[in-house]
N, CA, C and O of each residue as an XYZ file, in Angstrom:
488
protein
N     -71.953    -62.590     31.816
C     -73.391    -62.384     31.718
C     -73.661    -61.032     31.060
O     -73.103    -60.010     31.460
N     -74.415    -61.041     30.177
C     -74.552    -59.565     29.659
C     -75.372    -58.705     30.260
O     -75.149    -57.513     30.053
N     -76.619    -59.112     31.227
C     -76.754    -57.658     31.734
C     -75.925    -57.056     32.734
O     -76.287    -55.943     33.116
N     -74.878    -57.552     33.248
C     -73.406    -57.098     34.030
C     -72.810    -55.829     33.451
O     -71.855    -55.251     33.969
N     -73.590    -55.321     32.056
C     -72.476    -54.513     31.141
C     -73.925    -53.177     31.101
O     -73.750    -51.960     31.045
N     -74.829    -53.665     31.135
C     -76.307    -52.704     31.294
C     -76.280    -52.040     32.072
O     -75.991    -52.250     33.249
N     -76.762    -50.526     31.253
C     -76.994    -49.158     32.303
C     -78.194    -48.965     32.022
O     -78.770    -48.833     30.942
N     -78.731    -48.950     33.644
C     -80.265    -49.205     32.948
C     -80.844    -47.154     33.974
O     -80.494    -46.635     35.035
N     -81.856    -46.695     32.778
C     -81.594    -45.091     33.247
C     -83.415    -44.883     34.061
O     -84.207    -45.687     34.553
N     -83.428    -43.869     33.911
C     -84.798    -43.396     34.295
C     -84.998    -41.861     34.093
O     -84.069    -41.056     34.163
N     -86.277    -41.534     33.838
C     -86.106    -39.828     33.452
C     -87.507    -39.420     34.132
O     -88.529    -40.103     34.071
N     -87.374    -38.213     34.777
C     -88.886    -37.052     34.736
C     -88.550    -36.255     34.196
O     -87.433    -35.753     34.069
N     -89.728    -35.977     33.701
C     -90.145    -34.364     32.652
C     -90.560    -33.656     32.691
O     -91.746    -33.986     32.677
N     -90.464    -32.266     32.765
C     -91.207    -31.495     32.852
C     -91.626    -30.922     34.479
O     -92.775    -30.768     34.894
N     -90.487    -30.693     35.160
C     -90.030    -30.616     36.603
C     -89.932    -29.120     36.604
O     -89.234    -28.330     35.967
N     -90.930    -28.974     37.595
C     -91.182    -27.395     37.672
C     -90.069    -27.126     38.878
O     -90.157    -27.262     40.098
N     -88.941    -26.671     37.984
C     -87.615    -26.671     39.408
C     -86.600    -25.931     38.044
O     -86.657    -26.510     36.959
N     -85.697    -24.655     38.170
C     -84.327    -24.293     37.711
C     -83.792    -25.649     37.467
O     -84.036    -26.521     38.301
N     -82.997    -25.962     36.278
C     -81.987    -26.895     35.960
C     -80.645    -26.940     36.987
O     -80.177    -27.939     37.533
N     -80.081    -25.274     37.094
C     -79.144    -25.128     37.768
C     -79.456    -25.352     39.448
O     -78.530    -25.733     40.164
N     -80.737    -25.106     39.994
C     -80.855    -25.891     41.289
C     -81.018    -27.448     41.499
O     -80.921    -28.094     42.542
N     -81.223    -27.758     40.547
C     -81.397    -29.572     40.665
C     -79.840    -30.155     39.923
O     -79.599    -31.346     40.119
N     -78.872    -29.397     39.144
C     -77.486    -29.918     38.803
C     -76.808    -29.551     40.139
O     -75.687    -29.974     40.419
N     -77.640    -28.620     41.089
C     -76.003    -28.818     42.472
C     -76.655    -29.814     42.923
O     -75.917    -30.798     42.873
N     -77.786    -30.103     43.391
C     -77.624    -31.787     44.033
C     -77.262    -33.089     43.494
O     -76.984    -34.073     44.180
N     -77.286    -33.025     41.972
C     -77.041    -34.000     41.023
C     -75.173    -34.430     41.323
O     -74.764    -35.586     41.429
N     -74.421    -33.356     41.397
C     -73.270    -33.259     41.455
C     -72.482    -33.453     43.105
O     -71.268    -33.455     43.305
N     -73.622    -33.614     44.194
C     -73.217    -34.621     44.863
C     -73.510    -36.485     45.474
O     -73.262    -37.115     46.502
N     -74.273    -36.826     43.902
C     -74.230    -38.016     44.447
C     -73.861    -38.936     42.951
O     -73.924    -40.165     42.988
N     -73.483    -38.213     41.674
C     -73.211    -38.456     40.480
C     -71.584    -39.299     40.931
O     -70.604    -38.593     41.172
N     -71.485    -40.899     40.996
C     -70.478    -41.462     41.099
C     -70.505    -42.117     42.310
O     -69.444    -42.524     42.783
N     -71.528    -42.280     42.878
C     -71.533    -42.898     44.408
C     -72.803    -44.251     44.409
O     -73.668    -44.453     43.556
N     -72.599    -44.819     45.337
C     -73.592    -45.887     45.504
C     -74.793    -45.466     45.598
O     -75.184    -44.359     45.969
N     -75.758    -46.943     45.035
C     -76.854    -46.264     45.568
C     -77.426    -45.965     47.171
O     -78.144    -45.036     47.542
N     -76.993    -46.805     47.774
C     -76.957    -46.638     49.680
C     -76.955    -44.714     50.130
O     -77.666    -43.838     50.623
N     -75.384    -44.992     49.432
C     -74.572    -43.581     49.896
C     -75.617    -42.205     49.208
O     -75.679    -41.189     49.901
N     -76.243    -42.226     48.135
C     -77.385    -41.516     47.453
C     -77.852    -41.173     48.018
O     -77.748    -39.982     48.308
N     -79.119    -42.382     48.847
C     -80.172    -41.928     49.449
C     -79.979    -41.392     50.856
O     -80.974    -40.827     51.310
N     -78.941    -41.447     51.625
C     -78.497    -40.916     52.456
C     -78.553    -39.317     52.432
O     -79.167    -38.460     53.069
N     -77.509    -39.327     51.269
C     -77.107    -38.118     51.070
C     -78.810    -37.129     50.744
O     -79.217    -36.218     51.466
N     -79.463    -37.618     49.590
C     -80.738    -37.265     49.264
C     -81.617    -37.153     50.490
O     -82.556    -36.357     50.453
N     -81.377    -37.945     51.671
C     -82.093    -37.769     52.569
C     -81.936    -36.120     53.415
O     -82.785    -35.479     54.034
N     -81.054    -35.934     53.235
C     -80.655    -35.175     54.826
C     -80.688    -33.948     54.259
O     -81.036    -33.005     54.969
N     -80.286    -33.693     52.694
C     -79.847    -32.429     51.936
C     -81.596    -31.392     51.826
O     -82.659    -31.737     51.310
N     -81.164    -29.879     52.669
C     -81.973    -29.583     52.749
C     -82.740    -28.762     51.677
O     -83.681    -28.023     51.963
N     -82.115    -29.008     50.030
C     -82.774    -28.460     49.193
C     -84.098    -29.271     48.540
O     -83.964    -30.484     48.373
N     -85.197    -28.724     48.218
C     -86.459    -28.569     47.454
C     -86.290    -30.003     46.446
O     -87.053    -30.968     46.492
N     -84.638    -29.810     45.198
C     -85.079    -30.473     44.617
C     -84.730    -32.019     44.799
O     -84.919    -32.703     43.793
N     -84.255    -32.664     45.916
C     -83.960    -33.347     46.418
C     -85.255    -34.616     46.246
O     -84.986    -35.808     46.097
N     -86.561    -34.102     46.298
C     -87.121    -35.153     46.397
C     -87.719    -35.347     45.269
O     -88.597    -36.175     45.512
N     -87.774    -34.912     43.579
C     -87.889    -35.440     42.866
C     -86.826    -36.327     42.147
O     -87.344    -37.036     41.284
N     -85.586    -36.464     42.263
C     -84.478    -36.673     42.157
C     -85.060    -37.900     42.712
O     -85.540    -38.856     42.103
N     -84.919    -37.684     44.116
C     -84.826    -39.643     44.813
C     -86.247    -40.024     44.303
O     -86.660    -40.944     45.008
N     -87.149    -39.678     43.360
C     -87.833    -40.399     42.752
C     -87.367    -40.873     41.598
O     -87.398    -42.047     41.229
N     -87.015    -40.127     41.137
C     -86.003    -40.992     39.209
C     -84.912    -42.032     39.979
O     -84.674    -43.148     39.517
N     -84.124    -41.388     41.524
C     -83.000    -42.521     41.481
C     -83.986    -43.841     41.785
O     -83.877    -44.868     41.115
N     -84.948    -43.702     42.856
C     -85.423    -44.952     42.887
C     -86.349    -45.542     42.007
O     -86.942    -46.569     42.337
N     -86.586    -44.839     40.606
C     -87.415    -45.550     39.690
C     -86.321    -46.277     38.729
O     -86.566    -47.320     38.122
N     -85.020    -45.552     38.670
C     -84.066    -46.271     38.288
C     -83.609    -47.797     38.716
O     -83.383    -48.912     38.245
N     -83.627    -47.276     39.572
C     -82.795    -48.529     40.511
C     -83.994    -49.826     40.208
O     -83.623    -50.878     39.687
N     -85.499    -49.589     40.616
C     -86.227    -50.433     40.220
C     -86.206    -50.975     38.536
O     -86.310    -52.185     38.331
N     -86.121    -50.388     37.818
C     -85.543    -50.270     36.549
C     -84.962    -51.500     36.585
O     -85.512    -52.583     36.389
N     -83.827    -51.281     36.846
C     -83.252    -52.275     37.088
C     -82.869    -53.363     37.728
O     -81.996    -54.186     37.452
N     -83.766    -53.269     38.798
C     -84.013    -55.040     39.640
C     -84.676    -55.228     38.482
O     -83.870    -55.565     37.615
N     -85.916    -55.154     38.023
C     -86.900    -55.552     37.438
C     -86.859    -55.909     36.235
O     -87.253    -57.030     35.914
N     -86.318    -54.920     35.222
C     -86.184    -55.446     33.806
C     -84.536    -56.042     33.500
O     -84.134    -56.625     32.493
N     -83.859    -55.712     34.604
C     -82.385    -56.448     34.055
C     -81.701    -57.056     35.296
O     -80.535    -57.449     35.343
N     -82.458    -57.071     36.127
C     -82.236    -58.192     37.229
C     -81.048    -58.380     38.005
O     -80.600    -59.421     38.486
N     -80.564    -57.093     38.056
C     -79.093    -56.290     38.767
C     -79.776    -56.582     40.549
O     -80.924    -56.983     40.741
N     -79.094    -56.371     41.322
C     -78.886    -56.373     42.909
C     -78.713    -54.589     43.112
O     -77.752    -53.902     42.765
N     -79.869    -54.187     43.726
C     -79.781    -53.065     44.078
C     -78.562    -52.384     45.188
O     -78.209    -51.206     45.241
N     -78.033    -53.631     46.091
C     -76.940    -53.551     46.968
C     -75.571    -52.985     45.589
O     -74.966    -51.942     45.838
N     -75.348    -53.480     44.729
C     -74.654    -53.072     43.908
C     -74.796    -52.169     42.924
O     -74.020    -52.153     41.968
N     -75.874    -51.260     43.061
C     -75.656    -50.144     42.097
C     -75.159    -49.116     42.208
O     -75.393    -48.394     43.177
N     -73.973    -48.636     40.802
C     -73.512    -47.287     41.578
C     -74.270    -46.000     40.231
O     -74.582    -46.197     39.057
N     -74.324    -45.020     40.893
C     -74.837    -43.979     39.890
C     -73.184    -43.849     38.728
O     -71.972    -43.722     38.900
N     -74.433    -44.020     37.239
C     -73.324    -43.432     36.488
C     -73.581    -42.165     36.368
O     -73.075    -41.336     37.125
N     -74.460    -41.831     35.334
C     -74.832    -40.883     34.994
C     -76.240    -40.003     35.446
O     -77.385    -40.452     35.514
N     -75.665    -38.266     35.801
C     -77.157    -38.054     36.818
C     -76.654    -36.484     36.307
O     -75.677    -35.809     36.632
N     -77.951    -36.193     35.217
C     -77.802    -34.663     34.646
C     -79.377    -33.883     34.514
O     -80.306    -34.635     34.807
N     -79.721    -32.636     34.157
C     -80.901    -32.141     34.245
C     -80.392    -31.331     33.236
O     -79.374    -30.650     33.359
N     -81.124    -31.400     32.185
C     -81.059    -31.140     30.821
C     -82.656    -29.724     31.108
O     -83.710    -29.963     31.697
N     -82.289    -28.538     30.527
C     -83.411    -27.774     30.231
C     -84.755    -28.148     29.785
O     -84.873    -28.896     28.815
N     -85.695    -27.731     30.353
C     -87.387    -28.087     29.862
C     -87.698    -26.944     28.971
O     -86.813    -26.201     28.547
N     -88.916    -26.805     28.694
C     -89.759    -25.377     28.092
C     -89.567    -24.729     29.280
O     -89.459    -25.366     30.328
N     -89.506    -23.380     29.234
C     -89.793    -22.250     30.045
C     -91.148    -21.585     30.014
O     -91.296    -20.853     29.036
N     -92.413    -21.674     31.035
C     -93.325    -21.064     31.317
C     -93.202    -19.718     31.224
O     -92.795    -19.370     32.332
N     -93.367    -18.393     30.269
C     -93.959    -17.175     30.589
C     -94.986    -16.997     31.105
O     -95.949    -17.641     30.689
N     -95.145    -16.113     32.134
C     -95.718    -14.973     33.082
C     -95.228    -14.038     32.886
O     -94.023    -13.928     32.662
N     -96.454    -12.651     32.939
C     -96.285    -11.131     33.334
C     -96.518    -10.788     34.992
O     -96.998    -11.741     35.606
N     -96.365    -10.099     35.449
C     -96.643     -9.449     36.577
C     -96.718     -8.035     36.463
O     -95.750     -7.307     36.244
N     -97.868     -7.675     36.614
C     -98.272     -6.369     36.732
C     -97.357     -4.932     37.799
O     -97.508     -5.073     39.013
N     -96.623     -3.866     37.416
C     -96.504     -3.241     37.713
C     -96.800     -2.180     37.758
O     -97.971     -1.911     37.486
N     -95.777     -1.002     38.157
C     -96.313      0.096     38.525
C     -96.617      1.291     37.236
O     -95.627      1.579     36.562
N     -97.567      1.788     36.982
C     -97.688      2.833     36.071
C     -98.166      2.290     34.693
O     -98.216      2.952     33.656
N     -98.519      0.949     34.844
C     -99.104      0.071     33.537
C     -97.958     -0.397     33.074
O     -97.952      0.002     31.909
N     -97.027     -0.967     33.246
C     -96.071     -1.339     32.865
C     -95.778     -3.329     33.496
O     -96.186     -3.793     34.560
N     -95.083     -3.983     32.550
C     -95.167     -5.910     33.264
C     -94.184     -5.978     32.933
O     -93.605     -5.569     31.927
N     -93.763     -6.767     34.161
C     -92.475     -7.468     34.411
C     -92.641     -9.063     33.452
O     -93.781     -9.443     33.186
N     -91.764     -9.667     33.121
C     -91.871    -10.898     32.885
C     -91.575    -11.522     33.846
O     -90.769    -10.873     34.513
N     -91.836    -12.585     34.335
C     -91.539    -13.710     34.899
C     -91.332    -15.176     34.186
O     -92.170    -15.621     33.402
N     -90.309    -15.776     34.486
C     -89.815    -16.797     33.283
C     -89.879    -17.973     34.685
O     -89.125    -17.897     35.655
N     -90.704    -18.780     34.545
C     -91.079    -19.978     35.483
C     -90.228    -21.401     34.831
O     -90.930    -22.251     34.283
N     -88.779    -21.617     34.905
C     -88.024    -23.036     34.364
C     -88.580    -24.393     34.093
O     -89.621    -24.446     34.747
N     -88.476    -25.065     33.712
C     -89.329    -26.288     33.322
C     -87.118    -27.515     33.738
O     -86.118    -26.805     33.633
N     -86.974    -28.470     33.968
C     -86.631    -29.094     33.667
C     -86.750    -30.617     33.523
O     -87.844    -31.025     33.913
N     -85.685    -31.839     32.938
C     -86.224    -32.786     32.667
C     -84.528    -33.663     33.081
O     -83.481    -33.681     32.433
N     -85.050    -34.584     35.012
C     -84.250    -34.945     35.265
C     -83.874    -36.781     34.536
O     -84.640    -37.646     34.110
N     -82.428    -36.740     34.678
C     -82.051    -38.085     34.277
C     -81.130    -38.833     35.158
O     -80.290    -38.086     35.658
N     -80.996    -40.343     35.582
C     -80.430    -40.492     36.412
C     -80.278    -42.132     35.474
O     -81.274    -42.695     35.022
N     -78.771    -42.726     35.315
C     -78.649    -43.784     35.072
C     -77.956    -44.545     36.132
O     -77.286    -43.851     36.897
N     -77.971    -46.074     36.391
C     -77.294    -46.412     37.376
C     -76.837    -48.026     36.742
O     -77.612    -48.650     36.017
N     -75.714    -48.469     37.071
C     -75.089    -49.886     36.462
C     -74.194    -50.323     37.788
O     -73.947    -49.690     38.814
N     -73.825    -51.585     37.387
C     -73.241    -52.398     38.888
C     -71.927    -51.700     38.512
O     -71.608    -50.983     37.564
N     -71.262    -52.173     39.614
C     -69.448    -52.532     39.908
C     -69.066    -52.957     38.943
O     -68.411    -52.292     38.140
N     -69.416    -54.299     38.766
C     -68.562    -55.115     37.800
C     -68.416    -54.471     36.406
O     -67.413    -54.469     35.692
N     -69.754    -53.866     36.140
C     -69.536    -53.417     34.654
C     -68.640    -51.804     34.587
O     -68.250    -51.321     33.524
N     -68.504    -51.361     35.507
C     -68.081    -50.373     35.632
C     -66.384    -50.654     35.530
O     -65.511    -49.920     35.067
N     -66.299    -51.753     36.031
C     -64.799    -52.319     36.152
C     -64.394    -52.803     34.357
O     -63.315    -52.619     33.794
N     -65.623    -53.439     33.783
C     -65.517    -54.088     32.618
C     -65.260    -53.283     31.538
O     -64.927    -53.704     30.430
N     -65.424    -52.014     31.873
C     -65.771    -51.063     30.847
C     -64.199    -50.316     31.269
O     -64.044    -49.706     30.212
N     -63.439    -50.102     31.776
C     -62.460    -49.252     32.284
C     -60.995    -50.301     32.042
O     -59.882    -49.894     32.378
């Protein structure tokens, strides 16, 4: 069947969150089920945790929906946070003098495909 071989992805943009704080949670559920994900996404007590389990579960719908995969069988392939624009800000200091403040922008991605194709492909 060919959508058996489909990685079907999902993305947000423009995620007012550091890249490097949303790649350490990415890097513990990048290769795991989707079950084992939301678990993990559940309990983990960082910030960016819950835009994340919104791309994994817009993914996952993704793919019941347009390629008609079994959500019991999805495993994460691919799950990275690629740099956004960076917001400048000043902050006023002492003696007339501004600090910059650099506010991160990133833009998460999360793909997910069954077992079988994972097997098909290897």
């Amino acid at each position: 069947m060919a959508s058996d071989t489909t990685e079907v992805k999902a993305s947000a943009r423009y995620i007012r969150m550091s890249p490097y704080k949303v790649r350490r949670v990415l890097d513990q559920i990048r290769g795991r089920s989707y079950r084992e994900a939301l678990i993990i996404l559940e309990f983990m007590p960082y910030r960016a945790c819950d835009p994340i389990l919104k791309v994994l579960r817009s993914a996952v719908a993704n793919a019941e929906h347009n390629a008609g995969l079994n959500p019991a069988e999805l495993k994460i392939t691919q799950a990275y946070a690629d740099q956004g624009p960076v917001l400048k800000r000043f902050q006023p200091r002492a003696q007339g003098r501004a600090y910059q403040i650099r506010k991160p922008t990133c833009h998460i991605t999360v793909a997910v495909a069954t077992d079988a194709a994972l097997a098909a492909e290897s």
